[in-house]
C-alpha positions in Angstrom: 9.2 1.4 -21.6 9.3 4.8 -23.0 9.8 8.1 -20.6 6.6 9.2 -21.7 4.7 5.5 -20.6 6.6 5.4 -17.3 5.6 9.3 -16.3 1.6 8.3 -17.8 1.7 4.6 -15.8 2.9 6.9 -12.7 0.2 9.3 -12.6 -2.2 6.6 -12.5 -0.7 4.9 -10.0 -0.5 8.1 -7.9 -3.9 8.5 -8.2 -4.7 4.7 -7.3 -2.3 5.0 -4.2 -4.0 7.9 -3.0 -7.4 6.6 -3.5 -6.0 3.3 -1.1 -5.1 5.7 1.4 -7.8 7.6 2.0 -9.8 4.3 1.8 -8.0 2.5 4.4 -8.4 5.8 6.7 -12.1 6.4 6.0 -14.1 3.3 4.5 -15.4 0.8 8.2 -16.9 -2.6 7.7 -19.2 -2.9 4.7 -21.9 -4.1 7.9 -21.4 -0.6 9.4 -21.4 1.1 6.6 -25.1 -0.1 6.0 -25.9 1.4 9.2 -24.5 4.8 8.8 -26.5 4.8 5.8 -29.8 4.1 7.2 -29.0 6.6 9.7 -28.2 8.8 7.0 -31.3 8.4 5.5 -33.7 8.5 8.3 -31.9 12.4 9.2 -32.9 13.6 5.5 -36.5 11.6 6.1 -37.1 14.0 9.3 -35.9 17.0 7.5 -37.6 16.6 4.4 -40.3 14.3 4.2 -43.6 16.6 5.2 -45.4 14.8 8.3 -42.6 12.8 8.9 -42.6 11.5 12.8 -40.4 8.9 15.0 -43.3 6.3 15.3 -43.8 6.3 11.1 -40.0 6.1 10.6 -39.7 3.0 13.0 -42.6 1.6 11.2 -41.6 2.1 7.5 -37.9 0.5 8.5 -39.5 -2.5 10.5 -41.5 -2.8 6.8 -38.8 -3.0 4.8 -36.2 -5.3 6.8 -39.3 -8.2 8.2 -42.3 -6.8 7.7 -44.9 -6.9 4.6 -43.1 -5.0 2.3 -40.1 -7.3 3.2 -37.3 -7.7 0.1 -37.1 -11.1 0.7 -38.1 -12.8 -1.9 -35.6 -10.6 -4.3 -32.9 -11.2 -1.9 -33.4 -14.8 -1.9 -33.5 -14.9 -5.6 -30.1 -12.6 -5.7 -28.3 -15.2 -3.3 -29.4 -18.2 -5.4 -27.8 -16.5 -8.6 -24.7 -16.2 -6.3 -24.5 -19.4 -4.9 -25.3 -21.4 -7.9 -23.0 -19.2 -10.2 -20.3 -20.1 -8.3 -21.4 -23.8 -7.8 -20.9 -24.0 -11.3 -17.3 -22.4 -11.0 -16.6 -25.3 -8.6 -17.6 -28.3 -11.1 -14.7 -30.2 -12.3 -14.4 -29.4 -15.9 -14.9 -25.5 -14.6 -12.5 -25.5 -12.1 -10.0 -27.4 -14.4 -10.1 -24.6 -16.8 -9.7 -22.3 -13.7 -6.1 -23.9 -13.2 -5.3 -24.1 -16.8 -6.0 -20.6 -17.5 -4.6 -19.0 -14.1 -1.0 -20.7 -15.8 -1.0 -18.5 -18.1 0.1 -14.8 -17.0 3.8 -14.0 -17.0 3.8 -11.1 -14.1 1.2 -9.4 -12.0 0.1 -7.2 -14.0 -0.9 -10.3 -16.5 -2.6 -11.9 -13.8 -4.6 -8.9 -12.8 -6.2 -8.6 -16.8 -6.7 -12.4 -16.6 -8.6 -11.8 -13.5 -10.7 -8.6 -15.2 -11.0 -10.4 -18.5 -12.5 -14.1 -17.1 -14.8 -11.6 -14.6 -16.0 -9.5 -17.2 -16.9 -12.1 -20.1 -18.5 -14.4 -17.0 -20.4 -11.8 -15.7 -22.4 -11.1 -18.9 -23.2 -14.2 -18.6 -24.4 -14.8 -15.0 -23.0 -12.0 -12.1 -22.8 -14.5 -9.6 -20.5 -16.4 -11.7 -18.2 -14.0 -13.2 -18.3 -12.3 -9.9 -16.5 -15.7 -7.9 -14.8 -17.0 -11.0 -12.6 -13.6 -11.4 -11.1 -14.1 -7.5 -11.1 -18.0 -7.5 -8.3 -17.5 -10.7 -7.3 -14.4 -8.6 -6.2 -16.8 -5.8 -4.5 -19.1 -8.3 -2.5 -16.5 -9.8 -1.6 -15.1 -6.1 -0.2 -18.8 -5.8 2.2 -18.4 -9.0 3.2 -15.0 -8.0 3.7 -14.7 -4.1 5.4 -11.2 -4.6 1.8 -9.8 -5.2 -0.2 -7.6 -4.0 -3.1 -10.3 -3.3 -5.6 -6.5 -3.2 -4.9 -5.7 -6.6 -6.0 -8.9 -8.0 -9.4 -9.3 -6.3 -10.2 -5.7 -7.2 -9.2 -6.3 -11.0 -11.7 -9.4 -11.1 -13.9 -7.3 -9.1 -13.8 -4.2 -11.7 -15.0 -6.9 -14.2 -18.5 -7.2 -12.4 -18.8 -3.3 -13.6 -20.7 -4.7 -16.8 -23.2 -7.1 -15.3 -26.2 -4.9 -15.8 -25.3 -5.1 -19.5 -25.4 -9.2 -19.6 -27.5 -12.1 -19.8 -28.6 -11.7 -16.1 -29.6 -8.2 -15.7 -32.4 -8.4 -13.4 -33.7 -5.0 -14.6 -33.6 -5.9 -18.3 -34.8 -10.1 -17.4 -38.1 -8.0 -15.3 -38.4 -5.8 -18.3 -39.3 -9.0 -20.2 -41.9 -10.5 -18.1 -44.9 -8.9 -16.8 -45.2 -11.0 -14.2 -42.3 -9.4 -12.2 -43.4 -7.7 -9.2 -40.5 -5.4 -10.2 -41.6 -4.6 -13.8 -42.2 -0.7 -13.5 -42.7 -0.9 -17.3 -45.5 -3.2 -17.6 -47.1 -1.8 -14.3 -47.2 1.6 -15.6 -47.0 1.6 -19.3 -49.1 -1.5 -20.0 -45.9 -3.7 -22.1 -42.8 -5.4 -21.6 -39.7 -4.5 -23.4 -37.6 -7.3 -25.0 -33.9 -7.7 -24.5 -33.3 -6.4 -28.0 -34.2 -3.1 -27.1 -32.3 -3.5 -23.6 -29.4 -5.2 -23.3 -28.6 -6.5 -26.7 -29.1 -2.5 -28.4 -26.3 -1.1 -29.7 -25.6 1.6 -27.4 -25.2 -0.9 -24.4 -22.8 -3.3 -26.1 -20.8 -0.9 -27.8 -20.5 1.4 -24.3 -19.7 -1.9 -22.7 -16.9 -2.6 -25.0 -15.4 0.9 -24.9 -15.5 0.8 -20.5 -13.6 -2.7 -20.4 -11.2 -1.6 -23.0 -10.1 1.5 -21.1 -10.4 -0.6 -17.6 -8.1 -3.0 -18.8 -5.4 -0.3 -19.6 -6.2 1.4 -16.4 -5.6 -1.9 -14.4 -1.9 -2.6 -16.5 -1.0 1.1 -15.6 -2.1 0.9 -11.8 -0.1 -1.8 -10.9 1.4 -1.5 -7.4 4.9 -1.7 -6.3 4.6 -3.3 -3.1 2.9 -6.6 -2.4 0.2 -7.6 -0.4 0.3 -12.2 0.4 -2.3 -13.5 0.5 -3.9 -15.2 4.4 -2.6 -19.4 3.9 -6.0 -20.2 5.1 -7.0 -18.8 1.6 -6.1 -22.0 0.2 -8.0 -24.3 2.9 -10.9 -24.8 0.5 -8.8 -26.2 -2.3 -9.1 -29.9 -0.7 -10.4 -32.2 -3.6 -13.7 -33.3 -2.9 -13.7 -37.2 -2.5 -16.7 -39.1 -3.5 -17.7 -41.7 -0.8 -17.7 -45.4 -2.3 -21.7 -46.6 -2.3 -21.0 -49.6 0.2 -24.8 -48.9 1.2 -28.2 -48.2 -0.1 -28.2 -44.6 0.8 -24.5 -43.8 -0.7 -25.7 -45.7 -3.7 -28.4 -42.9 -4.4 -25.8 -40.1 -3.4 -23.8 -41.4 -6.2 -26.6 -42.3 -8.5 -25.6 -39.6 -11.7 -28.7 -40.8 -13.8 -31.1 -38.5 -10.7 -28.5 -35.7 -11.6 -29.2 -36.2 -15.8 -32.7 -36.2 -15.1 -33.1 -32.7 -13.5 -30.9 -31.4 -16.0 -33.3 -32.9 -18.8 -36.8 -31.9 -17.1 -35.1 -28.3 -16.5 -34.3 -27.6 -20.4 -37.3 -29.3 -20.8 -38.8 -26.6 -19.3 -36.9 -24.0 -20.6 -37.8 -25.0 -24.3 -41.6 -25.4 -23.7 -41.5 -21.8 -21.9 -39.7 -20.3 -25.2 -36.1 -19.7 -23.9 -38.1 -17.4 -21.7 -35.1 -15.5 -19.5 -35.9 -14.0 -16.1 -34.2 -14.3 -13.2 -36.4 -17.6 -11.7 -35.5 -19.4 -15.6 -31.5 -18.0 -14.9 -31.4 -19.5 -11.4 -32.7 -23.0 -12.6 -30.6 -23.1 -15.6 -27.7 -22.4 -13.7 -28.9 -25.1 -11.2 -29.5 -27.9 -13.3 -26.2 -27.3 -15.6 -24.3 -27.5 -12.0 -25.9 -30.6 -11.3 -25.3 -32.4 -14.4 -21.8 -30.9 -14.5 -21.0 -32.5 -10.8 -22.1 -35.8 -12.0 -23.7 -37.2 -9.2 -25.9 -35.7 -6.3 -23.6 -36.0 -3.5 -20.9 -33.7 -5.0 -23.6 -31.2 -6.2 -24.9 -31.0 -2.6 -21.3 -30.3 -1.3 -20.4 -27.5 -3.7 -23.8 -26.2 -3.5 -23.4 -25.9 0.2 -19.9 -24.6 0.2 -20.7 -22.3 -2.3 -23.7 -21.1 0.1 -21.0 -20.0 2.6 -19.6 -16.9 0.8 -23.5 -15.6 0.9 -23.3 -15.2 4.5 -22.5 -11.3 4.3 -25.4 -10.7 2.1 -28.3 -12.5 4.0 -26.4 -10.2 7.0 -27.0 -7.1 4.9 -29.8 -7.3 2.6 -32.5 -7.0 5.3 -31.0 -3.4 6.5 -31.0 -2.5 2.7 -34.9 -3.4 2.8 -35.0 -1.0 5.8 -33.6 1.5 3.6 -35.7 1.1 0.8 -39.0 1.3 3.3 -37.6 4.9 5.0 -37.1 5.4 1.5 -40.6 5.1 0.7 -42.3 6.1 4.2 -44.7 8.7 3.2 -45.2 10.7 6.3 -48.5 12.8 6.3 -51.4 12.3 3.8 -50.5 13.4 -0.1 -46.9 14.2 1.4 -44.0 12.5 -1.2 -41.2 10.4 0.0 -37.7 11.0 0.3 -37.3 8.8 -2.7 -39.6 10.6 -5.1 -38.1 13.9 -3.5 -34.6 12.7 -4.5 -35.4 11.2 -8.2 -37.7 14.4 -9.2 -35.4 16.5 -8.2 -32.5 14.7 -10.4 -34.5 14.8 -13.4 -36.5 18.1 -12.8 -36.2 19.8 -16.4 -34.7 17.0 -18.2 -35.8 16.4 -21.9 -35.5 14.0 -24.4 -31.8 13.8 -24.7 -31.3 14.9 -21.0 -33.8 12.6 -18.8 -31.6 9.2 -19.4 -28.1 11.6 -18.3 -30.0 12.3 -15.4 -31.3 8.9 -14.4 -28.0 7.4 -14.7 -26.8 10.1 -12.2 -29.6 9.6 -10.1 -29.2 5.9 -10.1 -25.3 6.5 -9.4 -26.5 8.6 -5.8 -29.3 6.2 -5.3 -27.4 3.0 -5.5 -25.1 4.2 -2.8 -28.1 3.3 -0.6 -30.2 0.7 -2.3 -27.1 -1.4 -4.1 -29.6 -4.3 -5.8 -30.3 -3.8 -9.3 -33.9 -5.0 -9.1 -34.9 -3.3 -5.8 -33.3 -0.1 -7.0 -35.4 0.0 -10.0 -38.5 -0.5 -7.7 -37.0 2.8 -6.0 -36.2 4.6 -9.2 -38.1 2.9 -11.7 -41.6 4.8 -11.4 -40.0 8.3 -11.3 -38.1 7.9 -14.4 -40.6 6.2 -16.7 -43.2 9.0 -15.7 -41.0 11.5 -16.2 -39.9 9.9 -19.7 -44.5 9.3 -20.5 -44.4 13.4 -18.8 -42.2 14.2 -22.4 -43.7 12.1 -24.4 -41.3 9.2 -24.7 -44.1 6.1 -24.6 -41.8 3.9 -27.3 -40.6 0.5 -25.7 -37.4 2.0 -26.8 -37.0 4.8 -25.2 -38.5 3.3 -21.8 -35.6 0.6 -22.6 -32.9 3.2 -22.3 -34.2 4.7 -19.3 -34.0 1.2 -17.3 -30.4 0.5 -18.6 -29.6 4.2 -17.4 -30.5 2.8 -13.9 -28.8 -0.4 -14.8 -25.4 0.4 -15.7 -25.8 3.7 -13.0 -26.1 0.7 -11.0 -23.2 -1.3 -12.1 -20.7 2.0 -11.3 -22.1 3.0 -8.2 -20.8 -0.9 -7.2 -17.3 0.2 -7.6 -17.8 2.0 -4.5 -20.5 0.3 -2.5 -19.2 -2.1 -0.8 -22.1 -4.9 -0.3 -21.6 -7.3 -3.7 -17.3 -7.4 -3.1 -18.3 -9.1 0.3 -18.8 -12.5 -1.8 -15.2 -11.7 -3.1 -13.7 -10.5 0.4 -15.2 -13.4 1.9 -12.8 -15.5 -0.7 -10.0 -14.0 -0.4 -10.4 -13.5 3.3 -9.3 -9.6 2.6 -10.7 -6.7 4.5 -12.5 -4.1 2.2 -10.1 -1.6 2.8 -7.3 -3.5 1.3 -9.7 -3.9 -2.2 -11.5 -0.7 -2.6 -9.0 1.8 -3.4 -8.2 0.1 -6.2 -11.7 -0.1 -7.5 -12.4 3.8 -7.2 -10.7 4.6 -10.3 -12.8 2.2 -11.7 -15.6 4.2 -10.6 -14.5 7.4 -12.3 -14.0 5.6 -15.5 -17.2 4.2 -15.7 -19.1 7.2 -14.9 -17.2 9.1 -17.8 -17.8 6.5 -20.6 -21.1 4.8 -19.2 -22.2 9.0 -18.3 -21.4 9.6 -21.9 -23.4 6.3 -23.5 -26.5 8.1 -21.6 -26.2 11.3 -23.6 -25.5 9.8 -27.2 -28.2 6.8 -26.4 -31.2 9.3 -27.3 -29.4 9.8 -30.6 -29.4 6.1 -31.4 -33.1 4.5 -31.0 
């Protein structure tokens, strides 16, 4: 290593170990962290929402977390992509390729970009996948090389997730597609759906894509820690093989019965072809679903992954209701005609923009908003209406253009995680780490992606 690489890899590495530090001093539990937020935002509701009283605030929160304009459903739908994304990472032939691959790094630092790389590809396929596959070869690697710092690999596998807003399973691009989604702003406002084409597949999101894991990768080689970090031994626990019961009786016969397991899988693509390859997240979630179950063989073994895999959701269905709080004070109108906090906070971010400016501004917007609303689909119910009026206030009505705007929110989305704590739960929960120990890695990851996502924003407008 050259004089010049050692002094370069040191700086970053300075600036990763003071991001750790001031992590571990300041971040609390990702469950308390939810709470100062919604205490957060109820203080700027009573400043600056007109009309705004106690009684209203207690009622628009109540709304959001149980009430009628409950998140739910959404939430529901985001814990199934989870859950079945990473019952699929548990199938044999998956989870074979898991070992294989993990085999392969030399050092740490080879493990981490392992961990980045599977994460990454994975999660432009299906977030819930890439987001468990990246720390289940994590933990493998950690295995291989006990000198680790066990941190530094979940947070590289977690940095991969950074790009799911660009993939396959984008729930604001999939409910740009169908105009049946309650959360299709588009549609709702505009009158027309936008096709992935002009989403997710456009060349401003692939190519900005490309360009953000290229320089994350490098970032992760040059931030490699000295010290090491082992993993807990009850990491491992859940590593048993899973033994299939002989069918001695009528009842085990059935739970071993692999035709019922070929039949879902057929009547599921069945489906899926008569629909038109339709993607949205309820045709992701069964496709995901039945490929699991055909992968597993035969029912019983599908029903035990499924429900193992059902345990690293737990933080989530703990969270997402007090984000649906947060999204209802974000919405609580206060007196007649008076706008809420959320419309205060969006107008305000784009107030001027043009053309070449409004999708800059989104994604900056979406960066702030995310912080208290981190859920793709509910923050572009949050966000969504403010920034396609303001794009139909400028004249920018092309399915295009109203494309760009919701990838703005997407990807601001996608960087904004690198700080939010609520989707590394899944991860934390696997690697049995305390957020503290993962997030000051994951900061750089933030700055980087607000530099060269930030910057596909501006040259976007250019392109379409």
């Amino acid at each position: 290593m050259t004089e010049l690489q050692a002094r370069r890899r040191g700086v970053l590495q300075s600036l990763t170990g003071l991001s750790v530090r001031y992590v571990e001093r300041l971040m609390p539990d990702p469950f308390l962290f939810a709470l100062i937020l919604t205490l957060i935002v109820a203080g700027m509701v009573a400043v600056l929402v007109r009309g705004a009283s106690a009684s209203g605030m207690l009622q628009a929160w109540y709304g959001g977390v149980w009430g009628n304009q409950n998140i739910f459903t959404f939430a529901f739908q985001m814990v199934l992509i989870l859950v079945t994304g990473y019952t699929l990472a548990e199938t044999p032939a998956l989870k074979r390729a898991i070992h294989s691959v993990a085999a392969k790094p030399r050092n740490q630092a080879q493990g981490a970009l392992l961990c980045f790389s599977v994460s990454a590809v994975l999660s432009l396929l299906n977030w819930g996948l890439g987001l468990v596959a990246g720390a289940l070869i994590a933990r493998q690697v950690a295995r291989r090389f006990p000198d680790s710092h066990f941190g530094y690999l979940i947070a590289a596998a977690f940095m991969g997730f950074i790009v799911w807003t660009q993939g396959l399973s984008s729930s604001i691009a999939l409910a740009n597609t169908d105009a049946g989604s309650p959360i299709n702003v588009i549609h709702k406002i505009a009158g027309f759906t936008v096709p992935l084409g002009q989403t997710i597949f456009a060349p401003y999101s692939w190519i900005s894509a490309i360009v953000t894991l290229a320089v994350l990768a490098l970032a992760i080689w040059r931030m490699e820690p000295a010290e090491s970090l082992a993993p807990d031994v009850a990491v491992f626990d859940d590593e048993r093989v899973m033994e299939t019961p002989v069918g001695n009786t009528f009842a085990e016969w059935l739970e071993n019965l692999w035709i019922l397991n070929v039949l879902l899988f057929g009547a599921g693509i069945a489906y899926f072809v008569a629909s038109g390859f339709a993607l949205n997240i309820g045709s992701m979630i069964m496709l995901f679903t039945v490929t699991s179950a055909l992968l597993h063989r035969t029912p019983i073994r599908f029903i035990r992954a499924f429900t193992g895999a059902a345990k690293v959701s737990g933080p989530l269905l703990l969270q997402y209701p007090l984000y649906g709080g947060l999204i209802g004070l974000l919405a609580y109108q206060g007196a007649e005609a008076s706008k809420p906090l959320q419309t205060l906070l969006a107008q305000t971010l784009v107030n001027g923009a043009t053309e070449y400016t409004l999708p800059f501004l989104t994604f900056l917007g979406s960066v702030i908003i995310s912080l208290f609303v981190p859920s793709g689909g509910g923050h572009w119910a949050v966000q969504g209406p403010i920034a396609v009026d303001s794009a139909l206030a400028i004249g920018q009505q092309s399915p295009a253009y109203l494309g760009l705007v919701s990838m703005a929110v997407a990807v601001g989305e996608g960087v904004a995680n690198m700080t939010q704590p609520f989707w590394l739960l899944p991860l934390l929960a696997i690697a049995k780490l305390h957020v503290r120990q993962v997030m000051g890695f994951t900061v750089v990851a933030f700055l980087i992606g607000l530099v060269t996502l930030g910057a596909m924003t501006l040259i976007a407008p250019w392109m379409i």
